[in-house]
C-alpha positions as CSV (number, residue, x, y, z in Angstrom):
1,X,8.8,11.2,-6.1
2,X,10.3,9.4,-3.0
3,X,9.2,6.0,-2.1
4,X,8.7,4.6,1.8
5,X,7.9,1.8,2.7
6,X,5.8,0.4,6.2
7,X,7.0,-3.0,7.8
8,X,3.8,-4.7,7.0
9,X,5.0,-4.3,3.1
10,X,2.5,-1.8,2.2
11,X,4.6,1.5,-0.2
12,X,3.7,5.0,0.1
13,X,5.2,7.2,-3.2
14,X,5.2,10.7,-2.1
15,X,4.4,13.9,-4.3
16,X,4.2,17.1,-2.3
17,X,1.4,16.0,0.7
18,X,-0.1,13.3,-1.8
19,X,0.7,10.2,-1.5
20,X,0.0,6.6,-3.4
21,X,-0.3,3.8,-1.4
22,X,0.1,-0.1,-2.9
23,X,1.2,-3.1,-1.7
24,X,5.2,-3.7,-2.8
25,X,6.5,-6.7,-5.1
26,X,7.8,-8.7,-2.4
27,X,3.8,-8.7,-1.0
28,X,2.5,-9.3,-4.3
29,X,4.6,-12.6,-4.7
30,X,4.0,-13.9,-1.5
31,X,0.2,-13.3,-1.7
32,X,0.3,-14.8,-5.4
33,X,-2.6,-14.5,-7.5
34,X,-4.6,-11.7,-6.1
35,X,-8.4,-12.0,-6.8
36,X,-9.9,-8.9,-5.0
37,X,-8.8,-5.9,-3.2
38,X,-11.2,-4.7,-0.4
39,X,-10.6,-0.5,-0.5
40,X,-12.1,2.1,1.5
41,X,-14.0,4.8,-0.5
42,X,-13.3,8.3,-1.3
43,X,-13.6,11.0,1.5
44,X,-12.8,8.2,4.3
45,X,-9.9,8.9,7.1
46,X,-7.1,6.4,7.5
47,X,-4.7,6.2,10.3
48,X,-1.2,5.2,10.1
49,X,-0.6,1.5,11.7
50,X,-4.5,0.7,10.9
51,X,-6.2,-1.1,8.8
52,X,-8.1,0.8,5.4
53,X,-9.0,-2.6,3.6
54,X,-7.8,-5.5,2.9
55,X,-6.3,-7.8,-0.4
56,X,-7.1,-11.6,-1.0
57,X,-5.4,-13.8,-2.9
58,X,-5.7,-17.9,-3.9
59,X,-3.6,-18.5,-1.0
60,X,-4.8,-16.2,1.7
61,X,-5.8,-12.6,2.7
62,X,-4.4,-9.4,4.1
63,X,-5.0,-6.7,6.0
64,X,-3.9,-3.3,4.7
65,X,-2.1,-1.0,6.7
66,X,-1.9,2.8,6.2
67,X,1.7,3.9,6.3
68,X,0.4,7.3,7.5
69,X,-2.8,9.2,8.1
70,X,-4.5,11.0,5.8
71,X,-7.7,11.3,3.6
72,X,-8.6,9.3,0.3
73,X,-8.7,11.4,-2.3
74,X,-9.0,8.7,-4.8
75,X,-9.5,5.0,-5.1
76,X,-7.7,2.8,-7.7
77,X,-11.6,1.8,-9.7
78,X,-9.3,-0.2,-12.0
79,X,-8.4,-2.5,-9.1
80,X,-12.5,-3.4,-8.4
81,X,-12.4,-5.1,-12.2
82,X,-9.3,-6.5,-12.8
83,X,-7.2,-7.0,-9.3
84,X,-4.5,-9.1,-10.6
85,X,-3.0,-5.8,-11.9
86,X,-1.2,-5.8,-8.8
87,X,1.0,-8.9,-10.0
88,X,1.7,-7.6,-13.0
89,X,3.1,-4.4,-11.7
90,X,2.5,-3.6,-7.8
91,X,4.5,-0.5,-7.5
92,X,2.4,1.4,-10.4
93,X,-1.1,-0.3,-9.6
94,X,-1.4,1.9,-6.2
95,X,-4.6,0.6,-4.2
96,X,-5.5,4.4,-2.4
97,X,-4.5,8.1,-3.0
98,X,-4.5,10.3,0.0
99,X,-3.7,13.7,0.9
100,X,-1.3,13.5,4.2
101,X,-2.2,14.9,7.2
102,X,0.9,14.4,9.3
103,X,4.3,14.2,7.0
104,X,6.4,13.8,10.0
105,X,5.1,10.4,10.3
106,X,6.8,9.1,7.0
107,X,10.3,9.5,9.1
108,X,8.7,6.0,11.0
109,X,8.6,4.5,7.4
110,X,11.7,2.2,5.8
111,X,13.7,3.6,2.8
112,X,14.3,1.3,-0.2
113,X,17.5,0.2,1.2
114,X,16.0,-0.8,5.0
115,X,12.8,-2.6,3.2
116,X,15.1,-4.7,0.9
117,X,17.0,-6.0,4.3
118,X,14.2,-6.6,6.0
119,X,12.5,-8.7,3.0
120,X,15.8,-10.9,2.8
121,X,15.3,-11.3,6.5
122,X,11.9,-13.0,6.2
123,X,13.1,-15.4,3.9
């Protein structure tokens, strides 16, 4: 499973055309205690570079952006009762699952190596 990752610090794991989206650690710290995740539902069409929901922590909220277009195949339901499973472990408490519709459009994303410089960058 290769992992991407958008400037806006959103992750996309790829497995074939599927493809789990979460927010990454680096997010999850700087958002700090998250309190509810605002998802779209099943069956909906995202777009890459817009917003599909949003995530709200003590300290502020966030838009999500979708790394690439596609079509939710599944929501994380866990999320909805207990959203601080994103601190404990962002990278394996994805928010959406969707089925890709353009796979060319991961080439825009960052590698793990590209996102790691451009989180020291920010600090």
């Amino acid at each position: 499973m290769k992992i991407y990752y958008a400037p806006s610090h959103e992750y996309i794991k790829v497995d074939g055309n599927i493809g789990y989206i979460g927010i990454s650690d680096y997010a999850q710290k700087a958002l700090g205690n998250v309190v509810y995740v605002d998802m779209p539902e099943e069956g909906d069409e995202i777009a890459a570079g817009e917003d599909f929901g949003a995530i709200e922590s003590v300290k502020a909220a966030s838009d999500l952006i979708a790394p690439v277009s596609g079509t939710v195949v599944e929501v994380n339901e866990a999320l909805a009762d207990n959203p601080r499973l994103v601190n404990e472990d962002a990278m394996n408490n994805w928010i959406i699952k969707v089925e890709i519709s353009d796979p060319a459009e991961l080439d825009e994303l960052l590698d793990e190596e590209a996102y790691a410089k451009l989180c020291e960058a920010e600090h």
